[in-house]
C-alpha positions in Angstrom: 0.0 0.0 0.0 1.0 3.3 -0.8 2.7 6.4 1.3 -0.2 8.0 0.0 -3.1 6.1 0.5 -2.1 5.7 4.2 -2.1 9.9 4.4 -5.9 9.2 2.5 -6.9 7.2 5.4 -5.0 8.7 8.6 -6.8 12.2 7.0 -10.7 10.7 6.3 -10.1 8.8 10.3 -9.5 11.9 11.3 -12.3 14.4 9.6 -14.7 11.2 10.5 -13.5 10.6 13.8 -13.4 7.0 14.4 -12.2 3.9 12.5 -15.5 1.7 11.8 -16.8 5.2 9.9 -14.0 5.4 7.7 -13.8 1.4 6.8 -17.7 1.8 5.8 -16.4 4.9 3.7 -13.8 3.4 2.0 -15.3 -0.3 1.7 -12.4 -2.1 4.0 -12.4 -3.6 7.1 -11.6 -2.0 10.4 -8.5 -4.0 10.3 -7.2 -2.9 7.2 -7.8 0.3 8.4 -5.8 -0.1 11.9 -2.7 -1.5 9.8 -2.4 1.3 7.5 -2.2 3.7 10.4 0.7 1.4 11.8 1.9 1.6 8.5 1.9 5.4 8.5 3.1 5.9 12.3 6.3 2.9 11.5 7.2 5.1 8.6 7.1 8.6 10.6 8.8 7.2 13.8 5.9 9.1 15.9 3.0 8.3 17.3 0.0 10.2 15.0 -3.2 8.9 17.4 -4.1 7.5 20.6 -6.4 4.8 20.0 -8.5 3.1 22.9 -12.2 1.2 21.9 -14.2 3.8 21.9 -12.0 7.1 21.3 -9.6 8.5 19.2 -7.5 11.8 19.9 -4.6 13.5 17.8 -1.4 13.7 19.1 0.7 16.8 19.3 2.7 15.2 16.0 -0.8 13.7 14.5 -2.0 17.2 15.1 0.5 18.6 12.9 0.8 15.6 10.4 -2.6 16.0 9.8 -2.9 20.0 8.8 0.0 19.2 7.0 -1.2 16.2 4.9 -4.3 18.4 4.4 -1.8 20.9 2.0 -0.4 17.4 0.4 -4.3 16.3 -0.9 -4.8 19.8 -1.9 -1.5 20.1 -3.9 -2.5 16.7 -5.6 -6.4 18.3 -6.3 -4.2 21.1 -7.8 -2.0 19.0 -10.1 -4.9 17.3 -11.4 -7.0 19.9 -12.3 -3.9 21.4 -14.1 -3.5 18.1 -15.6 -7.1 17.9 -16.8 -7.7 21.7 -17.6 -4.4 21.1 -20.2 -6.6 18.2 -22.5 -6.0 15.3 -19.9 -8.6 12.3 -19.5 -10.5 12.0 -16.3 -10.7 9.2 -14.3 -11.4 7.6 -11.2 -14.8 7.6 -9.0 -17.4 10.7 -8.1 -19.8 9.9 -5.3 -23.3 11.9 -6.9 -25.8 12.5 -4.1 -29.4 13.8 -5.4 -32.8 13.4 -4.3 -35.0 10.3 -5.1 -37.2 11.4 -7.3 -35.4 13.2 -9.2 -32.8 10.9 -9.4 -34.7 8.5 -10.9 -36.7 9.9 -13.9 -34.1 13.1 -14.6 -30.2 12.7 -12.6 -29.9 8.9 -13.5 -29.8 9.6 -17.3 -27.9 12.4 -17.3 -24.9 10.5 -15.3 -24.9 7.6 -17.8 -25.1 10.0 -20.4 -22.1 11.4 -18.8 -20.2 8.8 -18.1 -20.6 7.4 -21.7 -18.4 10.9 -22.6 -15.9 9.9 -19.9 -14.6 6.3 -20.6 -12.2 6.3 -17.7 -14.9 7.5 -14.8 -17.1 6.0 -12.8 -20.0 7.2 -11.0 -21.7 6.0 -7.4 -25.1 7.7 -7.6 -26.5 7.8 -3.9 -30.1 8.9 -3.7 -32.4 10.0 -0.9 -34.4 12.4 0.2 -32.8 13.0 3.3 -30.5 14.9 3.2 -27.4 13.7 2.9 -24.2 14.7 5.4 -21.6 14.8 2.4 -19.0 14.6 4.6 -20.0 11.5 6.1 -21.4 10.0 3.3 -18.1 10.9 1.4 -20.2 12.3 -0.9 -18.6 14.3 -4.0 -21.3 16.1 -4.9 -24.9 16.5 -4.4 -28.2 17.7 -5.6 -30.6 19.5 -3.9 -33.5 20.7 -3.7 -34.5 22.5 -1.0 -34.9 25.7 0.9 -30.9 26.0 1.3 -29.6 26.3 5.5 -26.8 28.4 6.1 -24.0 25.6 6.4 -20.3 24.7 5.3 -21.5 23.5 2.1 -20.8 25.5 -1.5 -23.7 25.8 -2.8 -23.8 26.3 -6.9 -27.4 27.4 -7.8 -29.1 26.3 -10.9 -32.3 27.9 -10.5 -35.1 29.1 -8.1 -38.0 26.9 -8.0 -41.4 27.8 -7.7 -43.3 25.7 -5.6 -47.5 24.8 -5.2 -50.1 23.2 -2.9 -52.3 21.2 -5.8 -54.8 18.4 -5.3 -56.8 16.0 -7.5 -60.0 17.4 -9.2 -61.6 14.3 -7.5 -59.9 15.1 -3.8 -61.4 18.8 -4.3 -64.5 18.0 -5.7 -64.9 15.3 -2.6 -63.4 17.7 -0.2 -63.7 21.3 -1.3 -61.4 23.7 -1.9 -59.3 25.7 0.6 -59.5 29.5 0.0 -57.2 30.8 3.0 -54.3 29.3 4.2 -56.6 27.8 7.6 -58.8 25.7 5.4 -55.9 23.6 5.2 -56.2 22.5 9.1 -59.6 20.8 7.8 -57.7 18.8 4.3 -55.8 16.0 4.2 -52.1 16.7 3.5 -49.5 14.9 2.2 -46.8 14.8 4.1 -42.9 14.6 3.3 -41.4 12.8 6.7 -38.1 11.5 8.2 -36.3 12.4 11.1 -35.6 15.6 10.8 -37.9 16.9 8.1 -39.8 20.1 8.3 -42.3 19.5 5.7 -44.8 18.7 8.3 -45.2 22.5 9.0 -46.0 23.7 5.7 -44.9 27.3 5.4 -46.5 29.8 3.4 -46.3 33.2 2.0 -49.8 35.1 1.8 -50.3 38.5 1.4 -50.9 39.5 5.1 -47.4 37.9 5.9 -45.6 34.6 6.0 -47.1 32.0 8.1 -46.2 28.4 9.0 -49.3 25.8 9.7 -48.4 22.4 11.3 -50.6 20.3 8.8 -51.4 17.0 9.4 -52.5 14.1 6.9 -52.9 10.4 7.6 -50.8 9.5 4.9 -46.8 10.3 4.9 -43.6 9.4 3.5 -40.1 9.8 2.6 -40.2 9.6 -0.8 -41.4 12.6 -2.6 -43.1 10.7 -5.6 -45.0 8.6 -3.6 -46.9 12.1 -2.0 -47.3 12.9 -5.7 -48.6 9.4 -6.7 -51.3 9.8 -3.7 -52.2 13.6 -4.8 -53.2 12.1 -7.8 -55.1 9.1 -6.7 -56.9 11.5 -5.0 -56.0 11.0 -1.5 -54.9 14.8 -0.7 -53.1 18.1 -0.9 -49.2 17.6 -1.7 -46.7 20.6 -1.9 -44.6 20.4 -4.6 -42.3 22.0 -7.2 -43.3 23.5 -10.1 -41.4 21.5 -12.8 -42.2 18.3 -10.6 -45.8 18.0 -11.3 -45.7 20.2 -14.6 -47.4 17.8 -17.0 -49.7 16.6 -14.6 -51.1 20.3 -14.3 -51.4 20.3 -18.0 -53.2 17.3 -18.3 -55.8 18.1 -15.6 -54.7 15.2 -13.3 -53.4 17.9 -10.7 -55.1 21.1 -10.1 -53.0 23.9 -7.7 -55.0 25.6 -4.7 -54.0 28.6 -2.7 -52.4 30.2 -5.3 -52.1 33.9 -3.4 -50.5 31.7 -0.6 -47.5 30.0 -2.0 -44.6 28.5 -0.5 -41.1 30.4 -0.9 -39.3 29.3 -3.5 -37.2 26.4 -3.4 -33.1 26.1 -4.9 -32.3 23.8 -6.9 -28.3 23.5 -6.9 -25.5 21.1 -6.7 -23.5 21.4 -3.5 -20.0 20.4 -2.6 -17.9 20.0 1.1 -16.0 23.5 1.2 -12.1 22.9 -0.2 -9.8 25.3 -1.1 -10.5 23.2 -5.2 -12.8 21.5 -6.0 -11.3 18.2 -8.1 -11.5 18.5 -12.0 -13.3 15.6 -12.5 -16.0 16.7 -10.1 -16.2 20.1 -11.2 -17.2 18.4 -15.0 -19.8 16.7 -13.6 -21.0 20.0 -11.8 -21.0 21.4 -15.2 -22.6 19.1 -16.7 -25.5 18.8 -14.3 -25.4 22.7 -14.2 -26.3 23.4 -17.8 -28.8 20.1 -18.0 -31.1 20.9 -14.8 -31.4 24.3 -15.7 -32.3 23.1 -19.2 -35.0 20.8 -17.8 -36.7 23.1 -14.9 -37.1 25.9 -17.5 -38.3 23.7 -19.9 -41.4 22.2 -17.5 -42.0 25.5 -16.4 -42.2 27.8 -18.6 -45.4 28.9 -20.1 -48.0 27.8 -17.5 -50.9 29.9 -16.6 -51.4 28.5 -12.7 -54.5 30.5 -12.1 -56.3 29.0 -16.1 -55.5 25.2 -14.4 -57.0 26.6 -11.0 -60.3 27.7 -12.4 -60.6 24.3 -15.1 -63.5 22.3 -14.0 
């Protein structure tokens, strides 16, 4: 095993803090793990941690090994991207985080699409809902979709998103339609739920003043198109973005409600953990998904006359 590799390892045991977290990341066992740090610490003549079963702390050297072998991956980012930007070939593996839905019927095509271009990469695609800590995921890059947190992620934007409260015409004919933002207290709502969610306190943006309504719904899940699959079975009100459920408002299958009370705006973006460079290969791909999504949500979006589909009976 390389020099390298074992600086790879002492540096993600570190930023992870423990051993079993960075065998999962790196698909090896714990063992392999604990003998390429007593590679490392035979090759330095120091001891770089103090290990006991539960802990592990830097040492005064492992302290400054580590903010030192920091520059070294950053040098090697560097070299790359020089490497790459000069007409090189990229290769290795991007972990690609995105949500599920989207992942499926849009992000999936787009990466073998993209990997098709680029003979000598490889792609994990990891997708969820939740969302995801890229750090201890090891996670590249990811999409989102979301109403971005301040946090100690870069965040590239590739568009605002509207978002909309619609329903089935059956649900509204059954059920009525909510005028004010209250009315939705007495609807069933479609719920977006996992630990740590907020989409069960739907916040909303009428004309008197942002409010935030803790909805409830006897129906909720963590995959967003399952909430769209009930909306249009009929079995409630879903929040959703505009380009999600396009063609299903131009079809009729969907119909929005509450249109003076709208969510805020969603971002779509890709995000990445903050380095001093982002890696060549990744930045492609960032690119790449940049130009695509922003593409796509324009295209679904565009054109639509909310408050026609609102009043169609």
């Amino acid at each position: 095993m390389s020099f390298l590799d074992n600086i790879k390892t002492f540096v993600r045991v570190v930023d992870l803090g423990g051993m079993s977290l960075a065998a999962r990341q790196l698909r090896l066992s714990p063992a392999v793990i604990s003998h390429r740090l007593q590679q490392l610490e035979n090759h330095l003549g120091v001891r770089l941690l103090n290990r006991t079963t539960r802990t592990l702390q830097l040492t005064e050297p492992g302290t400054a090994f580590y903010e030192a072998s920091q520059g070294v991956l950053r040098a090697i980012e560097t070299a790359e991207s020089v490497a790459l930007d000069a007409g090189g070939i990229p290769a290795g593996s991007i972990r690609l985080g995105a949500p599920l839905g989207l992942g499926r019927r849009v992000i999936s095509p787009l990466v073998a699409a993209f990997c098709a271009a680029h003979d000598r990469l490889s792609i994990r695609l990891r997708l969820s809902d939740h969302l995801l800590d890229l750090l201890y995921e090891a996670v590249d890059l990811s999409v989102r979709l979301a109403v971005l947190p301040d946090s100690n992620l870069i965040a590239r934007k590739i568009a605002d998103c509207p978002r909309l409260l619609c329903a089935s015409p059956d649900y509204l004919d059954r059920h009525g339609t909510p005028q004010v933002a209250d009315d939705l207290f007495r609807h069933e709502c479609l719920l977006l739920r996992f630990p740590g969610s907020q989409q069960y306190r739907w916040a909303l943006e009428p004309p008197a003043g942002p409010v935030t309504l803790h909805v409830h719904g006897r129906l909720d899940a963590d995959d967003g198109d399952v909430l769209t699959a009930w909306a249009l079975a009929g079995h409630g009100i879903v929040m959703k973005p505009l380009f999600e459920v396009a063609s299903h408002l131009r079809s009729g299958a969907l119909r929005p409600v509450l249109l003076d009370a709208p969510p805020p705006k969603a971002t779509l973006a890709v995000v990445y953990p903050h380095r001093q460079l982002l890696p060549a290969k990744v930045r492609m791909l960032a690119d790449f998904l940049v130009t695509e999504l922003a593409s796509m949500v324009k295209t679904e979006s565009e054109g639509l006359d909310l408050r026609a589909f609102a009043r169609a009976q």
